[in-house]
N, CA, C and O atoms as CSV, one atom per row, in Angstrom:
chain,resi,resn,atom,element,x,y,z
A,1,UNK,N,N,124.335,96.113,82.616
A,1,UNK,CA,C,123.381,97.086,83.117
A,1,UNK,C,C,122.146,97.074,82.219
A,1,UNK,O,O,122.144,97.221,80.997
A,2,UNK,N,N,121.094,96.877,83.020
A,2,UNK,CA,C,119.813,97.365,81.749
A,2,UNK,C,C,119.710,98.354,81.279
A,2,UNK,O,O,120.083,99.450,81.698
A,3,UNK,N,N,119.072,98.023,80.140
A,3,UNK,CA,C,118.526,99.438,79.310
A,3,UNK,C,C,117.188,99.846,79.727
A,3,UNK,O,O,116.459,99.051,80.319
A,4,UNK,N,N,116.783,101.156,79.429
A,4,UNK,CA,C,115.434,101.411,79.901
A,4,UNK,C,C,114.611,101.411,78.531
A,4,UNK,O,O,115.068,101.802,77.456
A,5,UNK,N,N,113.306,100.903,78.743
A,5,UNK,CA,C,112.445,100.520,77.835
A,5,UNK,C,C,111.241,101.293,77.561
A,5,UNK,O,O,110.334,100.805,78.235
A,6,UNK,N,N,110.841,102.245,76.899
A,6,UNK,CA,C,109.983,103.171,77.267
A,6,UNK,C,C,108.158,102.133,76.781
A,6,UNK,O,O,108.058,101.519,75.718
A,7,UNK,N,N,107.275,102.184,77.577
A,7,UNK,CA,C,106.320,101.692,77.287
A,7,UNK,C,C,105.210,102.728,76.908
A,7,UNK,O,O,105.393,103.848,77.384
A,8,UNK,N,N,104.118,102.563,76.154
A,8,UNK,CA,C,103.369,103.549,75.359
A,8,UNK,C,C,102.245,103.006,74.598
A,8,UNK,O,O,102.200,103.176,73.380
A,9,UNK,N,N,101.423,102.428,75.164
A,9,UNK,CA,C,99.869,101.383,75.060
A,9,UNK,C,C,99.994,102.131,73.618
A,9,UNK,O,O,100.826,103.025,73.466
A,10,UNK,N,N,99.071,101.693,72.504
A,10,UNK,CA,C,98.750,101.688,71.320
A,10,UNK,C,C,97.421,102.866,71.820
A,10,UNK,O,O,97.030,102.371,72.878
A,11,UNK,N,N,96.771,103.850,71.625
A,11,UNK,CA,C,95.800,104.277,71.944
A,11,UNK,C,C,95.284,105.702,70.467
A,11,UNK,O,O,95.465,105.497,69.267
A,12,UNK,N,N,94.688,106.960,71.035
A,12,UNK,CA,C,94.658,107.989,69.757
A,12,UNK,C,C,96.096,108.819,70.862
A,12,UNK,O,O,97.145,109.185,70.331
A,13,UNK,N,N,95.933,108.920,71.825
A,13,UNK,CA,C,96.610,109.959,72.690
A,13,UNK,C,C,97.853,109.454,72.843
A,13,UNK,O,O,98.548,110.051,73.665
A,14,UNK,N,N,98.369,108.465,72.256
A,14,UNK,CA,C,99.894,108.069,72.360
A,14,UNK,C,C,100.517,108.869,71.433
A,14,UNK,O,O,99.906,109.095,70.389
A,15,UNK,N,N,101.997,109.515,71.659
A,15,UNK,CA,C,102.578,110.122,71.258
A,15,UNK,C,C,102.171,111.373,71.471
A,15,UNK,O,O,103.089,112.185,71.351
A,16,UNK,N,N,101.223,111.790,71.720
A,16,UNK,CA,C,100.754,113.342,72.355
A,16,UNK,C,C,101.591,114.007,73.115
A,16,UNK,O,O,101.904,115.178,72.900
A,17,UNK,N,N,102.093,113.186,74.235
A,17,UNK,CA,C,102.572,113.796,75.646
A,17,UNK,C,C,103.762,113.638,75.488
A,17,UNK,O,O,104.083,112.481,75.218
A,18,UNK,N,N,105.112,114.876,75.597
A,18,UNK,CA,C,106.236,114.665,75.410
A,18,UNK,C,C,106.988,113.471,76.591
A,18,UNK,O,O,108.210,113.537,76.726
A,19,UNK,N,N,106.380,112.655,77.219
A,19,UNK,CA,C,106.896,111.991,77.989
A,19,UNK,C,C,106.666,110.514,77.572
A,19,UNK,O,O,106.062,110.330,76.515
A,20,UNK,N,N,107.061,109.506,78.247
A,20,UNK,CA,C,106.732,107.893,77.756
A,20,UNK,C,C,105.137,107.648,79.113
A,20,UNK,O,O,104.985,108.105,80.246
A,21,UNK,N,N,104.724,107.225,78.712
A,21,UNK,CA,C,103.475,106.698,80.145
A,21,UNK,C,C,104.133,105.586,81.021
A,21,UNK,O,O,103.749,105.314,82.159
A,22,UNK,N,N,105.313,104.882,80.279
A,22,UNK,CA,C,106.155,104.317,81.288
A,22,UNK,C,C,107.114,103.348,80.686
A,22,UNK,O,O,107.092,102.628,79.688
A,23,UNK,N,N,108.106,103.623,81.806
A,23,UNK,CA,C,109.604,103.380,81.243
A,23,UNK,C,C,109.966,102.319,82.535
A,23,UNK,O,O,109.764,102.594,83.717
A,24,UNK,N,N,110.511,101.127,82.060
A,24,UNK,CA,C,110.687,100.242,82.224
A,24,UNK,C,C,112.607,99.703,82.077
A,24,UNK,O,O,113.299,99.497,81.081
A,25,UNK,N,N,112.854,99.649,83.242
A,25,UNK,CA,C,114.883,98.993,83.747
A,25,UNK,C,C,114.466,98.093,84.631
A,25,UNK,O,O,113.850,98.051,85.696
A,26,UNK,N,N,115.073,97.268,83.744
A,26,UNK,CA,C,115.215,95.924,84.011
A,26,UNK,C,C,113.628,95.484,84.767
A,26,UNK,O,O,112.668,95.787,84.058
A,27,UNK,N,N,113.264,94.777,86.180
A,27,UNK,CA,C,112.167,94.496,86.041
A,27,UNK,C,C,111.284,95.785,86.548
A,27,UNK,O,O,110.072,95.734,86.341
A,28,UNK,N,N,111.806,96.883,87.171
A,28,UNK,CA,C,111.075,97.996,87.425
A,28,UNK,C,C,110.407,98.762,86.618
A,28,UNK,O,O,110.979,99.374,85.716
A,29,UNK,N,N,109.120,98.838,86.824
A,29,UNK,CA,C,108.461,100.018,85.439
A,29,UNK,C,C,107.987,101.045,86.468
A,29,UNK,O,O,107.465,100.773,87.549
A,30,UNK,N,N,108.243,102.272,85.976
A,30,UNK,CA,C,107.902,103.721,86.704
A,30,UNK,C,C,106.938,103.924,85.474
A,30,UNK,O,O,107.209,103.857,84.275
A,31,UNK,N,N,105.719,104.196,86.108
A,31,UNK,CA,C,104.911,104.689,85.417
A,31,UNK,C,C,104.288,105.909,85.525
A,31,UNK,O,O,103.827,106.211,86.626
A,32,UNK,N,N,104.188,106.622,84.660
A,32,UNK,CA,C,103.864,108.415,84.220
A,32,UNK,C,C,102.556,108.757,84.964
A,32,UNK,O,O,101.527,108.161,84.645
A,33,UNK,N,N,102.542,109.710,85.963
A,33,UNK,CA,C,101.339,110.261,86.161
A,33,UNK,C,C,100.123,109.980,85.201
A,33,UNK,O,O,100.227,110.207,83.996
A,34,UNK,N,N,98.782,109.400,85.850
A,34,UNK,CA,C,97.819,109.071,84.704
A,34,UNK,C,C,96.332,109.669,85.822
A,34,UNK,O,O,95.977,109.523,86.992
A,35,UNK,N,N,95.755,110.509,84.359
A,35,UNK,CA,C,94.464,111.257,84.761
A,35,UNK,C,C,93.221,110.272,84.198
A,35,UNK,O,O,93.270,109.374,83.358
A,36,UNK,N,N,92.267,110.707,84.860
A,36,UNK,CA,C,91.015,110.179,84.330
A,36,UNK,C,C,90.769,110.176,82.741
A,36,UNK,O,O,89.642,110.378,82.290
A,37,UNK,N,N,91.970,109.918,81.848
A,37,UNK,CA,C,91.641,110.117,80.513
A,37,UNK,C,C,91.293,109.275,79.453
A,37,UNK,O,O,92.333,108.775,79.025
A,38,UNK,N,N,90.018,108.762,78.636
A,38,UNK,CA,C,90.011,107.669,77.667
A,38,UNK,C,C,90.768,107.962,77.086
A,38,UNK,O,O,91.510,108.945,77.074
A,39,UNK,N,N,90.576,106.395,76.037
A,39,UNK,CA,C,91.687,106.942,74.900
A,39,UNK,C,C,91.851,107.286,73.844
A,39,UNK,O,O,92.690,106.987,72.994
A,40,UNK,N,N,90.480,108.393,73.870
A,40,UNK,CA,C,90.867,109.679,73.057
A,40,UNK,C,C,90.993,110.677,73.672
A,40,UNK,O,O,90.771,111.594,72.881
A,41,UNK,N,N,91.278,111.156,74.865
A,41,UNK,CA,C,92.017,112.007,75.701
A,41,UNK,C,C,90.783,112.615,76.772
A,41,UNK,O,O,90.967,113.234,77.820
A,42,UNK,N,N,89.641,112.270,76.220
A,42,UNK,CA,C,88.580,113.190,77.582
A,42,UNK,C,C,88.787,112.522,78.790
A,42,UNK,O,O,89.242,111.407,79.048
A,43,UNK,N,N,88.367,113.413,79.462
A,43,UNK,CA,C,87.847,113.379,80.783
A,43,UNK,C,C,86.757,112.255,81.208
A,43,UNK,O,O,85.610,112.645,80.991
A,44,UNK,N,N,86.835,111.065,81.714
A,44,UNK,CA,C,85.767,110.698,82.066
A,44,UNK,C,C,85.473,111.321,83.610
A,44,UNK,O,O,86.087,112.075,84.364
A,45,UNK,N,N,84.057,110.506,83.665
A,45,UNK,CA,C,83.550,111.163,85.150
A,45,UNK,C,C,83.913,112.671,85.719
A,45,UNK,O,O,84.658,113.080,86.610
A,46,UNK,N,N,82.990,113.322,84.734
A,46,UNK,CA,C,83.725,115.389,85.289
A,46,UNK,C,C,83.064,115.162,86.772
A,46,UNK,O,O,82.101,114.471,87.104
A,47,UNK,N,N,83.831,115.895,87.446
A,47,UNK,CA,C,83.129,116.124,88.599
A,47,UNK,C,C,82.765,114.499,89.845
A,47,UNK,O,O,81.899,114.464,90.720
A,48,UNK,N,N,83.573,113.582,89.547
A,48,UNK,CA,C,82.938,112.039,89.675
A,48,UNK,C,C,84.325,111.501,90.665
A,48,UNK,O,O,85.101,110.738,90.088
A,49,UNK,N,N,84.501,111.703,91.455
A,49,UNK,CA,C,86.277,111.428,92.247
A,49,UNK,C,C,85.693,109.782,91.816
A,49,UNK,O,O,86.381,109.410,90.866
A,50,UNK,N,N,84.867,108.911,92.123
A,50,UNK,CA,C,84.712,107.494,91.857
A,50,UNK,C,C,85.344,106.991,90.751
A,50,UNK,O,O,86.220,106.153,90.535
A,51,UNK,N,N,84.475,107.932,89.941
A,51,UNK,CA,C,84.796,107.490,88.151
A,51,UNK,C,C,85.956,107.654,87.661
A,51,UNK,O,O,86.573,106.837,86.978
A,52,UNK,N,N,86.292,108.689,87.978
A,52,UNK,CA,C,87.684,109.391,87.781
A,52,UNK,C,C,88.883,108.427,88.248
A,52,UNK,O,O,89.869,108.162,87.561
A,53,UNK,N,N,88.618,107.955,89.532
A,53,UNK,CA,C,89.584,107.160,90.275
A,53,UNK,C,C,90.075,105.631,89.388
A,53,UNK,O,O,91.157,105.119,89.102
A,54,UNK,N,N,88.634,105.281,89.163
A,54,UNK,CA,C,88.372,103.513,88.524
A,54,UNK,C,C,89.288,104.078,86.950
A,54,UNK,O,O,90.188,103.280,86.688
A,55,UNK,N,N,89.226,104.875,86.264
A,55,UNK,CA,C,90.058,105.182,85.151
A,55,UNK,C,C,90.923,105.290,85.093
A,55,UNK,O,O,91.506,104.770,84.142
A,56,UNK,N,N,91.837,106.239,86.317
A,56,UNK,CA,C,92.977,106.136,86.319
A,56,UNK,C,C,93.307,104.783,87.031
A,56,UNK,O,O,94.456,104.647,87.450
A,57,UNK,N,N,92.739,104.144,87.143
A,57,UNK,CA,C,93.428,102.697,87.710
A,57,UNK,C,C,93.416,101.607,86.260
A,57,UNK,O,O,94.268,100.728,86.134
A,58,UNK,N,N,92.456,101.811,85.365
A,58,UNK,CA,C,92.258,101.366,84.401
A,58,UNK,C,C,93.310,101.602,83.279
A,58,UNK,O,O,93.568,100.679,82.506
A,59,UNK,N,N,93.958,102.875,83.159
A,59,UNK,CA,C,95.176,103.598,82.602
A,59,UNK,C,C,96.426,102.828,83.182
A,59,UNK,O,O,97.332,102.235,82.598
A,60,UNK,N,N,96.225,102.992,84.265
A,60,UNK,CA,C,97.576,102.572,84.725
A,60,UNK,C,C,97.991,100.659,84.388
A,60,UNK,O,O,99.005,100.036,84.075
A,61,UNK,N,N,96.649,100.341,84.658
A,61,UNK,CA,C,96.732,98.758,84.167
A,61,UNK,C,C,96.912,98.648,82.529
A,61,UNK,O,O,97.389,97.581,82.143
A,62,UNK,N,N,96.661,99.399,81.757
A,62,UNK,CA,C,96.766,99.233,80.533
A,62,UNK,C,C,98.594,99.363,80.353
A,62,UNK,O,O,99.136,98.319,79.990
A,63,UNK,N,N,99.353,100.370,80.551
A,63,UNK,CA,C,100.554,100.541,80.783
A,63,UNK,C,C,101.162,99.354,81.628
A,63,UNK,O,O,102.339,99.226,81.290
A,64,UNK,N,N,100.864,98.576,82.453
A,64,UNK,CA,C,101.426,97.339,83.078
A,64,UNK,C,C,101.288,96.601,82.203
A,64,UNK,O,O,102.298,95.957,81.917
A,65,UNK,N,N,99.937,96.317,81.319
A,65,UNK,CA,C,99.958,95.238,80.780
A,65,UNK,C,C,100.892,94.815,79.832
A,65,UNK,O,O,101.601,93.809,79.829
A,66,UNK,N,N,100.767,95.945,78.835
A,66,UNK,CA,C,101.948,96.586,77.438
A,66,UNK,C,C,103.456,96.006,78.551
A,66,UNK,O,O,104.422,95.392,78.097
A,67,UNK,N,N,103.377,96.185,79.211
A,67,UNK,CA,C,105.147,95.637,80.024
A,67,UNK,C,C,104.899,94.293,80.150
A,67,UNK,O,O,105.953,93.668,80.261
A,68,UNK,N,N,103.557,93.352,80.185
A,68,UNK,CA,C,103.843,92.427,80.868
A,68,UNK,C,C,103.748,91.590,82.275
A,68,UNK,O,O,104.046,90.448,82.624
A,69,UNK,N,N,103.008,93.092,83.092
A,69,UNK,CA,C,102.810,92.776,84.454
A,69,UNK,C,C,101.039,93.138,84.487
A,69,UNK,O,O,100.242,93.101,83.550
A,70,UNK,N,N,100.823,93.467,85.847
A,70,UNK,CA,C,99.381,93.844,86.245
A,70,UNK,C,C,99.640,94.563,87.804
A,70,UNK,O,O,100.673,94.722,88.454
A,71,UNK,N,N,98.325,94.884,88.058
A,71,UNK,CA,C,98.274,95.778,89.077
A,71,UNK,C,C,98.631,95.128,90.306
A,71,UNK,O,O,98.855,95.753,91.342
A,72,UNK,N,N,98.703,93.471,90.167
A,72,UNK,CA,C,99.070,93.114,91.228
A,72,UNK,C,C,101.091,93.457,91.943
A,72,UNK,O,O,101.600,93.629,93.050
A,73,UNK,N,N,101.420,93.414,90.986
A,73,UNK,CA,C,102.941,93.806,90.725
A,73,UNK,C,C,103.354,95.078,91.270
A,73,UNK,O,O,104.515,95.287,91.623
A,74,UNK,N,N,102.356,95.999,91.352
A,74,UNK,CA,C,102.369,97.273,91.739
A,74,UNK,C,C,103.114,97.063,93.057
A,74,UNK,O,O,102.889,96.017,93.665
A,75,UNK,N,N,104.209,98.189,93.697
A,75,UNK,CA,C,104.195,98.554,94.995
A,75,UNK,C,C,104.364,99.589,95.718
A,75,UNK,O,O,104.438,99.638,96.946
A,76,UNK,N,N,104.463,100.898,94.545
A,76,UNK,CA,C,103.932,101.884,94.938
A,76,UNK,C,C,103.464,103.043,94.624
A,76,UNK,O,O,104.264,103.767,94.032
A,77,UNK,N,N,102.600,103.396,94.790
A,77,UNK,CA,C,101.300,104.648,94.429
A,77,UNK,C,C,101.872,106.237,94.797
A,77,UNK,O,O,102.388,106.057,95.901
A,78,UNK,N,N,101.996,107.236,94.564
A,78,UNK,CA,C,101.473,108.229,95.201
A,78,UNK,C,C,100.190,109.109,94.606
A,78,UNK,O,O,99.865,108.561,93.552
A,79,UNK,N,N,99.719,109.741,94.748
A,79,UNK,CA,C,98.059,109.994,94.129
A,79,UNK,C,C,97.729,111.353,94.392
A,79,UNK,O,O,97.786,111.581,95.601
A,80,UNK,N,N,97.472,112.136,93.849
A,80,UNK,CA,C,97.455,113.775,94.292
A,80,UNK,C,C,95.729,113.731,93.850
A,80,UNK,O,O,95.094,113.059,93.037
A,81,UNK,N,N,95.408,114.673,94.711
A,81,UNK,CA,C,94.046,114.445,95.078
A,81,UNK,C,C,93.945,116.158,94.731
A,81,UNK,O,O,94.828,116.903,95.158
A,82,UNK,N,N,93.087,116.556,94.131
A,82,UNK,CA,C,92.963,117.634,93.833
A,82,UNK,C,C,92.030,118.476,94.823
A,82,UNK,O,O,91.631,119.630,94.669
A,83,UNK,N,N,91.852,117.822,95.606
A,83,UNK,CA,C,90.492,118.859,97.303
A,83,UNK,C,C,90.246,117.539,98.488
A,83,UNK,O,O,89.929,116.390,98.179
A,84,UNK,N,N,90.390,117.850,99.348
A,84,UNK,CA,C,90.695,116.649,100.506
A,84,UNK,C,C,88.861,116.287,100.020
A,84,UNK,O,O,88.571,115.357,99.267
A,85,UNK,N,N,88.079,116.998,100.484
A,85,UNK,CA,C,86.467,116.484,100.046
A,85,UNK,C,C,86.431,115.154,99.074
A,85,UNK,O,O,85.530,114.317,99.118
A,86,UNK,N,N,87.771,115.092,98.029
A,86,UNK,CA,C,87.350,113.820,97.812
A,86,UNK,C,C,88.165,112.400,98.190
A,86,UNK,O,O,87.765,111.247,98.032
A,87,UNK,N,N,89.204,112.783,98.638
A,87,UNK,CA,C,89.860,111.809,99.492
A,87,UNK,C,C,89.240,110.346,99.920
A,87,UNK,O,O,89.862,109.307,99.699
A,88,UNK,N,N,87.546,110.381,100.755
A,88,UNK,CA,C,87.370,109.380,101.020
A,88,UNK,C,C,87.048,108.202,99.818
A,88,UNK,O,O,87.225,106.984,99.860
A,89,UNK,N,N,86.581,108.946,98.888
A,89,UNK,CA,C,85.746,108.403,97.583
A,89,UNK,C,C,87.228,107.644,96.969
A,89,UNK,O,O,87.216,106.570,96.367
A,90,UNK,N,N,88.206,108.274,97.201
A,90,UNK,CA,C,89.562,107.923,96.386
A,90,UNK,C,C,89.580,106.752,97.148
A,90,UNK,O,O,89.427,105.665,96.590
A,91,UNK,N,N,89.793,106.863,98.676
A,91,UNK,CA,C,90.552,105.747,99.519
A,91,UNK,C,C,89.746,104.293,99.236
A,91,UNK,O,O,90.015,103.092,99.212
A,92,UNK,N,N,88.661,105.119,99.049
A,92,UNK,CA,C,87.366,103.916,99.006
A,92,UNK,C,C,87.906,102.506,97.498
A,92,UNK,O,O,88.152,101.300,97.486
A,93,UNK,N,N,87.849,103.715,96.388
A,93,UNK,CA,C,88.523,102.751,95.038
A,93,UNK,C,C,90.048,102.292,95.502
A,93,UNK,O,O,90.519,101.323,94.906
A,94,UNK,N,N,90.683,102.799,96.319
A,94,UNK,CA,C,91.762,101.921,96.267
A,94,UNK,C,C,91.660,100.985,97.497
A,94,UNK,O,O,92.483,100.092,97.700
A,95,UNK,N,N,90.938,101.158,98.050
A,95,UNK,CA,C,90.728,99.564,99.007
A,95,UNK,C,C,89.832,98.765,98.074
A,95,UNK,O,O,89.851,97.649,98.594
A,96,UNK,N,N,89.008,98.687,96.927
A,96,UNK,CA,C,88.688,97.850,96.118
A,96,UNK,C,C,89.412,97.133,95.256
A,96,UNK,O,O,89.049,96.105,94.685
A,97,UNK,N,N,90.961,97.957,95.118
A,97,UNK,CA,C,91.578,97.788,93.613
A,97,UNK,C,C,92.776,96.774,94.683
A,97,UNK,O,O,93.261,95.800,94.107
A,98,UNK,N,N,93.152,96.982,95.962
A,98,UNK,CA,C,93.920,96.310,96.735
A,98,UNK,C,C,93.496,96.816,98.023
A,98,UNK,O,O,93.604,97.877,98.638
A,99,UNK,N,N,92.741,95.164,98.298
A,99,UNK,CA,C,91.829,94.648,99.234
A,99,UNK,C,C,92.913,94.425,100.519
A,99,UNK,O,O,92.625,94.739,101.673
A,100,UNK,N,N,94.441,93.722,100.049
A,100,UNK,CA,C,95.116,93.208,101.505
A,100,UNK,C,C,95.810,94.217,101.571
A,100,UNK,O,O,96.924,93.952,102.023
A,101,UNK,N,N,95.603,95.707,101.224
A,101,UNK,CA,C,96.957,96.797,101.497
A,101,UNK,C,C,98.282,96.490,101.115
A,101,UNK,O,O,99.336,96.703,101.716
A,102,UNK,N,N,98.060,95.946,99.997
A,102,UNK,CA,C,99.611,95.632,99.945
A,102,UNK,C,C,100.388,96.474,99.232
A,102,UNK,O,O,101.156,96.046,98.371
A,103,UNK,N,N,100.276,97.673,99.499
A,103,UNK,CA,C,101.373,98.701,98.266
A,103,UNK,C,C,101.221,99.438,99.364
A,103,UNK,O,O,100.293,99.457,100.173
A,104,UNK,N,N,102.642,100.305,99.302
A,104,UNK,CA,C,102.955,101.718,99.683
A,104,UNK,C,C,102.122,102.623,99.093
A,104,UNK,O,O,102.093,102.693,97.865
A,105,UNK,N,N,101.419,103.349,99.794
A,105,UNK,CA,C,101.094,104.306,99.360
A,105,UNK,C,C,101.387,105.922,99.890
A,105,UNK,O,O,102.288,106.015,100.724
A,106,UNK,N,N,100.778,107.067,99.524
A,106,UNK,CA,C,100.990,108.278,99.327
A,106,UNK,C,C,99.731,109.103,99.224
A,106,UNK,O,O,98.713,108.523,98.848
A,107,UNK,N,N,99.700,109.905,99.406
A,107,UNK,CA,C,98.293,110.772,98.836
A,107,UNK,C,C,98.909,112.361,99.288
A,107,UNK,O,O,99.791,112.617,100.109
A,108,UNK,N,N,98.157,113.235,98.492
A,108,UNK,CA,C,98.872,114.588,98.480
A,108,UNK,C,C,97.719,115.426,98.249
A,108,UNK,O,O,96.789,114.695,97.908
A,109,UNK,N,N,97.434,116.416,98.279
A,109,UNK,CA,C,96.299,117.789,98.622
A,109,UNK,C,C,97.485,118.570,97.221
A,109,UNK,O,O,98.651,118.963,97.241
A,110,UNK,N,N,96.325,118.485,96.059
A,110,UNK,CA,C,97.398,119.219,95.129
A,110,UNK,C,C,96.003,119.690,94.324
A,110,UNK,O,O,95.255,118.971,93.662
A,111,UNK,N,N,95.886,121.185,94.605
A,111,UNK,CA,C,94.977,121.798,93.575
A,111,UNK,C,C,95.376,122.387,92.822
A,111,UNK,O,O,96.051,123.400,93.007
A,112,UNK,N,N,94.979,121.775,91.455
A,112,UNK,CA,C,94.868,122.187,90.043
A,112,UNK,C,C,96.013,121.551,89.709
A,112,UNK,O,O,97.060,121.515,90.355
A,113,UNK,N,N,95.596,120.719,87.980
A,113,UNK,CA,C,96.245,119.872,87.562
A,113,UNK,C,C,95.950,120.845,86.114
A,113,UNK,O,O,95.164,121.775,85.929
A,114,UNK,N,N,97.102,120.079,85.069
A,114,UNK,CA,C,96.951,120.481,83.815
A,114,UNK,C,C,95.312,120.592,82.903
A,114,UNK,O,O,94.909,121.475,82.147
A,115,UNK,N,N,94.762,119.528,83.281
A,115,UNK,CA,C,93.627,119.691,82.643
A,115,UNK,C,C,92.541,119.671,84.227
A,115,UNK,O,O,92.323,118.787,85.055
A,116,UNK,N,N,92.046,121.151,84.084
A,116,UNK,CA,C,90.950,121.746,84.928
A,116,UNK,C,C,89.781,120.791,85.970
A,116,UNK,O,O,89.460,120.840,87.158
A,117,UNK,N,N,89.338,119.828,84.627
A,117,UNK,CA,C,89.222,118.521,85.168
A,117,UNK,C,C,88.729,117.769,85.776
A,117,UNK,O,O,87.648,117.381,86.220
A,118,UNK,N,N,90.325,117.507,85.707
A,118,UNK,CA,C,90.577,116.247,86.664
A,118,UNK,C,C,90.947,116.307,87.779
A,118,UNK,O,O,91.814,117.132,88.066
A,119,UNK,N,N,90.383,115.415,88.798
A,119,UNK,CA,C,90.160,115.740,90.441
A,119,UNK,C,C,91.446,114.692,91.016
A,119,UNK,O,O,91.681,114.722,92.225
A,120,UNK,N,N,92.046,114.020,90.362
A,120,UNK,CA,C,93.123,112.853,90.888
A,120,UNK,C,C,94.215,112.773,89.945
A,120,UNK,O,O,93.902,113.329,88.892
A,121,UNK,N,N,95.231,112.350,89.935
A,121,UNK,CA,C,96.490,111.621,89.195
A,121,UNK,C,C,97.020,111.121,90.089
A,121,UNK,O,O,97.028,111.410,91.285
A,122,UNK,N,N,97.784,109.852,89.185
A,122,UNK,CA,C,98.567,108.733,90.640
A,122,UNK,C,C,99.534,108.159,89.623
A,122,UNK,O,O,99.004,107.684,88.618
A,123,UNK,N,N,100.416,108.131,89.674
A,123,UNK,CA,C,102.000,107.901,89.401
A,123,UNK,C,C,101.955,106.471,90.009
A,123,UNK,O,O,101.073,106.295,90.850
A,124,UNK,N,N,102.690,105.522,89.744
A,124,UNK,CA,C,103.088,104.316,90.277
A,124,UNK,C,C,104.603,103.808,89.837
A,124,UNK,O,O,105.431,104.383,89.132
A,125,UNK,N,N,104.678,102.329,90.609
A,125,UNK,CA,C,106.004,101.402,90.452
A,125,UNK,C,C,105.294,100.394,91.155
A,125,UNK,O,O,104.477,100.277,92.068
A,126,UNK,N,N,106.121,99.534,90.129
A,126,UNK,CA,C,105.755,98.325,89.526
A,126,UNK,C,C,107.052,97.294,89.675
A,126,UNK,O,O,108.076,97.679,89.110
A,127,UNK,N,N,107.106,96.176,90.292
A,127,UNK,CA,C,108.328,95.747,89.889
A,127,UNK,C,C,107.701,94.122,89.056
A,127,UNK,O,O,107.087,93.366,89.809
A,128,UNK,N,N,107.874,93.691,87.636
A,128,UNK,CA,C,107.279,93.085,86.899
A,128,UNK,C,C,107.587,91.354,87.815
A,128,UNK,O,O,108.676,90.785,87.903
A,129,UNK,N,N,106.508,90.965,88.267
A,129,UNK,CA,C,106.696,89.267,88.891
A,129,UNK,C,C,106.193,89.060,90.539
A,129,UNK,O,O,105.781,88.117,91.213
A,130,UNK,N,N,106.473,90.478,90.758
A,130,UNK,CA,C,106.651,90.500,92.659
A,130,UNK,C,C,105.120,89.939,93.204
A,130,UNK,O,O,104.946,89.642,94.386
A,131,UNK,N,N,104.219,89.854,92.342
A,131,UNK,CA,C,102.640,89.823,92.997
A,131,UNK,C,C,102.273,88.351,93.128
A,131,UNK,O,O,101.510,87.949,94.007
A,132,UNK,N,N,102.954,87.414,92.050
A,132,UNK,CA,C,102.626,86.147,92.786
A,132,UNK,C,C,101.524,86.014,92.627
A,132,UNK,O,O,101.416,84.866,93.057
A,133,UNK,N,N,100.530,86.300,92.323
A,133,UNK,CA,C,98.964,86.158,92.407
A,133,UNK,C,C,98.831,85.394,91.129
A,133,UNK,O,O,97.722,85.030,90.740
């Protein structure tokens, strides 16, 4: 049986969050809800669903990489959107980030997140090899 592998990019904000940013059995990595946050913990893009979006996609690739994989590996998203108003701006960065639709996705109407904020978070899975690209 595998063991689970907790993954945790080198950054200032590692070890902050009582959780791992992503934990990894066997080739599956579940990766931790990720906000628009550099990595010293701000907020980029206040107010920016674009900016906000391209970061947390940028977060989440940093955590694939530390495993070994990339965003192509990804297969599935869910994404809580903090006010439908920005929904299209979201859908928009993720038809840039995956052009042939190839992931399951999710999206959710969820106002108010831990930090005031941030207008998005998106959770993923990953299975490390599947993208072929």
């Amino acid at each position: 049986m595998s063991k689970k592998k907790l993954i945790n990019p080198p950054s200032p904000r590692s070890g902050k969050a009582p959780f791992a940013q992503g934990v990894q059995v066997g080739e599956t990595l579940y990766v931790s809800g990720q906000i628009a946050q550099d990595p010293n913990g701000q907020i980029v893009g206040v107010g920016d669903m674009v900016a906000q979006a391209h970061q947390v996609f940028t977060n989440i690739e940093g955590i694939l990489i530390e495993a070994g994989s990339s965003l192509v590996d990804l297969v599935k998203i869910t994404c809580y959107v903090s006010d439908m108003r920005h929904y299209a701006d979201y859908s928009k960065v993720r038809s840039e980030i995956f052009p042939d639709a190839d992931i399951a996705s999710a999206t959710v109407i969820s106002p108010g997140f831990v930090n005031p904020d941030a207008l998005i978070e998106i959770e993923a899975i990953a299975v490390i090899g599947s993208g072929n690209k």
